[in-house]
C-alpha positions as a Python dict, from the first residue, in 0.01 Angstrom:
ca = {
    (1, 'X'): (0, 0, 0),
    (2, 'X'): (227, 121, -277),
    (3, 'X'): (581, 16, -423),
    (4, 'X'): (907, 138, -553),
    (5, 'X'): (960, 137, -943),
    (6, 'X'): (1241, 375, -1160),
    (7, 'X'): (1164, 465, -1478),
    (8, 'X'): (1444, 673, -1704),
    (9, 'X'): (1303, 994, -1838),
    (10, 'X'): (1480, 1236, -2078),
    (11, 'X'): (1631, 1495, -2005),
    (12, 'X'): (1393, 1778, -2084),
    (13, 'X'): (1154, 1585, -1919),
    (14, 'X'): (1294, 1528, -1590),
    (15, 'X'): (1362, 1938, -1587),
    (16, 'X'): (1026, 2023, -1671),
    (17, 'X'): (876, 1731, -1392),
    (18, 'X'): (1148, 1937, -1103),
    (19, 'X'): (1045, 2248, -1219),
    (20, 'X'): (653, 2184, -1217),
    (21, 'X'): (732, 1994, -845),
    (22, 'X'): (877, 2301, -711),
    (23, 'X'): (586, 2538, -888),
    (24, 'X'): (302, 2302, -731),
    (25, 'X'): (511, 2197, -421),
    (26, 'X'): (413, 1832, -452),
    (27, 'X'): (663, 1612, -469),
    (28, 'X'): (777, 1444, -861),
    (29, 'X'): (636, 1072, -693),
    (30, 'X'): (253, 1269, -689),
    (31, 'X'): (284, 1392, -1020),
    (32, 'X'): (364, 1066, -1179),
    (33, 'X'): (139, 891, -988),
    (34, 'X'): (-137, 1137, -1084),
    (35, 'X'): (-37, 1194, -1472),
    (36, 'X'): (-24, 807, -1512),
    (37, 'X'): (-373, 750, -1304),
    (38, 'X'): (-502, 1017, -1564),
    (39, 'X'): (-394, 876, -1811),
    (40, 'X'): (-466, 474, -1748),
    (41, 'X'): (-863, 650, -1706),
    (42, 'X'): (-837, 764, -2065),
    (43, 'X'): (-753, 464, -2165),
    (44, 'X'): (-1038, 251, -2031),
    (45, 'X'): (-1286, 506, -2190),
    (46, 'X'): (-1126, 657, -2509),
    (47, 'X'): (-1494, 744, -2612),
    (48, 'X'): (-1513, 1051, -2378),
    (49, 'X'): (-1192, 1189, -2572),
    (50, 'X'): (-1289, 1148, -2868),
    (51, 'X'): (-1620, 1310, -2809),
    (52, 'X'): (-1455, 1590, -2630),
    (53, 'X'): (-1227, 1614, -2992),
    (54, 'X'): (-1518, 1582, -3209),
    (55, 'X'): (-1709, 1866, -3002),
    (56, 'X'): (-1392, 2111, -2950),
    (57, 'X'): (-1330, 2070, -3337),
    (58, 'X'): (-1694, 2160, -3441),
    (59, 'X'): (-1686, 2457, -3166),
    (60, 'X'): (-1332, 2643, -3308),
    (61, 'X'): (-1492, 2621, -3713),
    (62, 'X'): (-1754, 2798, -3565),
    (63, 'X'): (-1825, 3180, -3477),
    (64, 'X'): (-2021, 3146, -3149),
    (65, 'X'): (-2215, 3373, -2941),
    (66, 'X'): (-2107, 3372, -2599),
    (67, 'X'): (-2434, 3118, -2512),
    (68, 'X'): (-2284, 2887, -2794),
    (69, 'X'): (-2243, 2588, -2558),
    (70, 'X'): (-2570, 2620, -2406),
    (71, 'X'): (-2711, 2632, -2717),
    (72, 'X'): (-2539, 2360, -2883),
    (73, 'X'): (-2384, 2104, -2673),
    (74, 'X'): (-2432, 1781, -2814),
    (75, 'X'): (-2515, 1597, -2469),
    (76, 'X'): (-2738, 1325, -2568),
    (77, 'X'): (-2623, 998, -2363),
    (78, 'X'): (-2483, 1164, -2088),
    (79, 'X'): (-2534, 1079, -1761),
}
């Protein structure tokens, strides 16, 4: 089941959502729908992202080998 909602976007943003529809040939509806379901996610577990930050901002003050993430990947509590 789904409804009908509007929501006003600027400008720029409505250009870039047409243009991205067209390059992905999904209609604007999917990539709402999508962005938004991505983006409720985050917000029921905001710990992911800010692990992902805290490990992507250790990484780039770092010169790495190419086997850095095997080598170091903090990945204690994962499931």
């Amino acid at each position: 089941m789904s409804a009908t909602t509007s929501i006003r976007l600027p400008e720029n943003l409505r250009l870039e959502l047409e243009t991205v529809s067209a390059q992905l040939h999904r209609g604007k509806n999917w990539i709402i729908a999508e962005a938004l379901q991505i983006y409720l996610k985050s917000l029921r577990n905001p710990s992911l992202e800010m692990e992902a930050k805290r490990q992507s901002l250790l990484v780039s003050k770092q010169e790495r080998p190419d086997t850095f993430w095997e080598d170091n990947a903090d990945t204690q509590g994962w499931v």
